[in-house]
N, C-alpha and C positions, 0 to 999 in steps of 0.2 A: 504494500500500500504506500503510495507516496502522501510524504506532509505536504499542508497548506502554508504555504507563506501567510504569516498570519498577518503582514504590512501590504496586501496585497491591494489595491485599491478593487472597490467594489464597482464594477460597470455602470454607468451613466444611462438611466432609460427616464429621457424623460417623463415625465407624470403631467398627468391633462388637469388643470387647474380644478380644484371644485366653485363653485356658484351656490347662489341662494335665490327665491325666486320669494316676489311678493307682491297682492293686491296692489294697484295704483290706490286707493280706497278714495272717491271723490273726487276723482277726474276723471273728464270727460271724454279728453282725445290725447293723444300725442302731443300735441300743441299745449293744451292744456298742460300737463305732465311737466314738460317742459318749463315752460313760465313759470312753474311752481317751484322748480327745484334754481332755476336761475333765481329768482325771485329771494328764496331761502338763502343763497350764497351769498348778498349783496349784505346779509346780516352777521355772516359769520361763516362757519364751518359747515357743511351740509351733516347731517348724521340722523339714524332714526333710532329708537330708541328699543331693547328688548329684556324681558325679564332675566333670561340666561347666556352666557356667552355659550357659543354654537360651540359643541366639542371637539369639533374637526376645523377649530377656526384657525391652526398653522396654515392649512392645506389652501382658507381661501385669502386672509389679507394679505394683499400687497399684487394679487395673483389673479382670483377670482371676479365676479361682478356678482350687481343684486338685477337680478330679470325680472322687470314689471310687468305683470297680470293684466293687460285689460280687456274685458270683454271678453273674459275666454281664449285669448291670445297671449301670448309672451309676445309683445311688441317690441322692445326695447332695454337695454341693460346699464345701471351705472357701478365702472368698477369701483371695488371696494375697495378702499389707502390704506383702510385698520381698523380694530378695535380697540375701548377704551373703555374708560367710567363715565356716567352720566349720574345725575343727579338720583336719591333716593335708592342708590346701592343697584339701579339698572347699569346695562350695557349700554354703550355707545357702535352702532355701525357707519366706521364715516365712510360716506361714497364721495365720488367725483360727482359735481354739479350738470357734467356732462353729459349730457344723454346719446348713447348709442343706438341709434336703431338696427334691428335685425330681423331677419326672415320670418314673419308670423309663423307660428307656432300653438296649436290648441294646447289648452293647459287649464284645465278646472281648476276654479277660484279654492281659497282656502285661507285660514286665520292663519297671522302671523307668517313665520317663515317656513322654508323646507329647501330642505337640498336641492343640487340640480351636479349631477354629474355633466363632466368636460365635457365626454363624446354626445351626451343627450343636449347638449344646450346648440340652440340655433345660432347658425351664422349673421355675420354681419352683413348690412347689405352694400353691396359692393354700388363702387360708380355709377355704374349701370344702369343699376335698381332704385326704384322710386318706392318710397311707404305707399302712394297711390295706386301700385300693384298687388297690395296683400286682397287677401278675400277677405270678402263682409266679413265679419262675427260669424252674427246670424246665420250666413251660410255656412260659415268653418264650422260651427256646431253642429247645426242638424248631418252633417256628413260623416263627422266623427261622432255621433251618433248612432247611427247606419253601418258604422265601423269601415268608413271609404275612404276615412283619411287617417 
């Protein structure tokens, strides 16, 4: 049996960032969403606020983003810069004021946060692409419904 070099450096594989995904809650459209998180910046730091720091939150500050919910879609992502404290022993998640838009994406509402693995999370939309390409809602659901998307 041959030894291991026990100084042997361990192979380089990369790893697909994790994400978090959440309700836009009280916005309207993309635009909306937008003006709201610009809006917020102009006061200060952007950050939202949660009762527990996410357990696997190595994997996503400095790396991952937060993917907004609306409408039944993943519309759009801002990456995440860190975690922190916030007031009254909550968490702090500060994002970039930024907003990305990406490839709609169906994605049932839900409270608060949840994960979003790399390879499940939707692309960005390239040059190309116009947000005025995504499908309704309304139609993205009843198909994925139907189980056709």
């Amino acid at each position: 049996m041959l030894p291991l070099a026990e100084s042997a450096a361990a192979p380089q594989i990369p790893l697909m960032p994790l994400h978090l995904t959440k309700v836009a809650f009280g916005t309207t459209s993309v635009e909306h969403l937008a003006e709201r998180l610009l809006a917020r910046a102009e006061a200060g730091p952007v950050f939202l606020t949660t009762r527990y720091l996410p357990k696997r939150h190595d994997e996503i500050a400095g790396q991952g983003s937060l993917f907004w919910i609306l409408k039944h879609q993943l519309i759009a992502r801002s990456p995440i810069l860190q975690f922190g404290d916030a007031e009254g022993g909550r968490v702090a998640i500060h994002i970039d004021p930024t907003l990305i838009l990406v490839q709609a994406r169906p994605k049932r509402a839900h409270q608060g946060w949840r994960y979003l693995e790399g390879d499940d999370a939707p692309a960005d939309l390239t040059g190309d692409m116009v947000a005025g390409d995504m499908m309704p809602a309304a139609l993205m659901g009843k198909l994925a419904a139907l189980a056709l998307i």
